[in-house]
N, C-alpha and C positions, 0 to 999 in steps of 0.2 A: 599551282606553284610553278614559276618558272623556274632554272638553273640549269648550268652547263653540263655537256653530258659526260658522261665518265664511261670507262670501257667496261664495269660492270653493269652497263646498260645493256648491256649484248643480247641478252633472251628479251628483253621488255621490247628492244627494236624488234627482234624476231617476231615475237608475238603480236606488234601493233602494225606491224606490215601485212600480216596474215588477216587483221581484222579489217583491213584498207578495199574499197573497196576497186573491179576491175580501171573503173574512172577516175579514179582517185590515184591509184597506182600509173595508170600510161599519161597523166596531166604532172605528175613529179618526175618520172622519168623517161619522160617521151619513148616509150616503148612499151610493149605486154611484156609483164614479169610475173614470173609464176612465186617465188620466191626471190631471195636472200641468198648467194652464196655465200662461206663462213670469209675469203678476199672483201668481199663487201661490206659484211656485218664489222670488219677486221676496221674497215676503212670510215667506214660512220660512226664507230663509238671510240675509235683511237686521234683525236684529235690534240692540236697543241695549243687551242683559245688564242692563237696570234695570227696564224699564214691561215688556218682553220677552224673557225669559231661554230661551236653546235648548242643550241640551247633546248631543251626540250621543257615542255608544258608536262605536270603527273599530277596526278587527281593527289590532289592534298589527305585525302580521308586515308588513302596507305602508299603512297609516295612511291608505286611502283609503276602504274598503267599508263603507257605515253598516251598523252592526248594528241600532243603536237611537235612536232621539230622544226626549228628554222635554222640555217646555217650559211654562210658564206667562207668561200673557196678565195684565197689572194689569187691573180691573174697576172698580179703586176704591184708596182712599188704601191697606190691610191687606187686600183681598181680590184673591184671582185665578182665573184657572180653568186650570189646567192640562190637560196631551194627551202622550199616552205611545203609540207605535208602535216596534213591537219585529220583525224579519223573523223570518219564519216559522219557519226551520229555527233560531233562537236561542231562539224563544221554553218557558217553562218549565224553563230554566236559571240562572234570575238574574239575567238579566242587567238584566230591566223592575226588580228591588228596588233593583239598583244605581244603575243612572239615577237611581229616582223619590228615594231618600235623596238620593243628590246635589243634585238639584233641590228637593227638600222642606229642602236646607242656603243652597241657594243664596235662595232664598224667607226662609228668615229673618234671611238676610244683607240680605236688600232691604227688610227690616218688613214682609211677608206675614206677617199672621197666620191668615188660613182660605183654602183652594182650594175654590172652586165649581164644578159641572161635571154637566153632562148627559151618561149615559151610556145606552147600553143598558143595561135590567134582564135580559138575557141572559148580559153581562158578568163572568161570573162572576171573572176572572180579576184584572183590576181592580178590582174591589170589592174582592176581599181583600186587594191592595195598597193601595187609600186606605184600609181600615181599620186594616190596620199603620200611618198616619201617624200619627194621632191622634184624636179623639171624634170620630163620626161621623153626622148626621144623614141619612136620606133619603126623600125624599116621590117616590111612583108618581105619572108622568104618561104613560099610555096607557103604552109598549113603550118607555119610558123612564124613568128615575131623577133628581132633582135630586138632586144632596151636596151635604153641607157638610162641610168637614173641618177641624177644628181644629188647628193647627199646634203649639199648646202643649204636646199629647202626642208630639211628633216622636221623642221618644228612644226610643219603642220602635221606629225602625225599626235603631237597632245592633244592637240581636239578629238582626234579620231579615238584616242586611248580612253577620253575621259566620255566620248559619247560608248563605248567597249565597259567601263566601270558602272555609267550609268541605267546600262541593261541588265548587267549582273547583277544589281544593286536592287533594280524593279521584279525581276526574275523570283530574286531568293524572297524577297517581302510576299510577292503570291502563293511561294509555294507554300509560307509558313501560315497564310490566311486560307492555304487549300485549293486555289485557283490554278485553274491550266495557265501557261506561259505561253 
């Protein structure tokens, strides 16, 4: 279940930070972080869904455990940068296509028309997500990547959503026949 986040998210971000793994953690904030400080935790779950949109993914079954967060930051009047962290044991399911469509809707809901964003050039994983958004520019700075993503191609991220639906879809019919996934 995707929805916006609310500032009684506060311990559920603490806790899915904590479950994040070291790779996971220095690829969302280009940096080793041992934790959260309470500035931080103040500044991710107090958002105002306009200049700072936060969406988080929660296991439907008790609407509490972040799976995932996507969000973008205004930069400028049509520009933003967006940030996708996904837990570990979710990741490479869909769940990060989900999100970022959501957010790449929510963005054009708000008049963003390009996400900027420093990433690792390691990142493989990402990259091929911002390049399903739409045109994609990016210039190498040392062990880094600037983008630019154009928003106007967004529509190819429905295919990638509905190829995202149609694995969750093959997934739960195995599980319910007993089959590994």
């Amino acid at each position: 279940m995707i929805r916006p986040v609310a500032p009684s998210d506060r311990g559920a971000f603490r806790a899915g930070f904590e479950r994040l793994g070291e790779t996971s953690r220095y690829r969302r904030f280009l940096s080793p972080m041992d934790r959260l400080t309470n500035a931080q935790l103040d500044y991710l779950t107090n958002v105002d869904q306009h200049d700072h949109v936060a969406l988080v993914a929660v296991d439907p079954a008790d609407g509490e455990e972040i799976l995932g967060v996507a969000r973008f930051v205004r930069t400028s009047d049509r520009v933003a940068e967006p940030a996708i962290a996904i837990a570990d044991h979710w990741q490479g399911k869909g769940l990060g296509t989900a999100l970022f469509q959501a957010l790449t809707s929510r963005a054009l809901e708000e008049g963003v028309e390009r996400f900027d964003a420093l990433i690792l050039a390691e990142n493989e994983p990402i990259l091929r997500l911002l390049s399903r958004a739409g045109a994609m520019q990016q210039r190498r700075t040392g062990a880094d990547l600037e983008v630019e993503v154009s928003l106007s191609g967004s529509r190819a991220m429905d295919g990638a959503r509905l190829r995202c639906v149609r694995k969750a879809r093959r997934a739960t019919t195995r599980r319910r026949r007993g089959e590994r996934s």
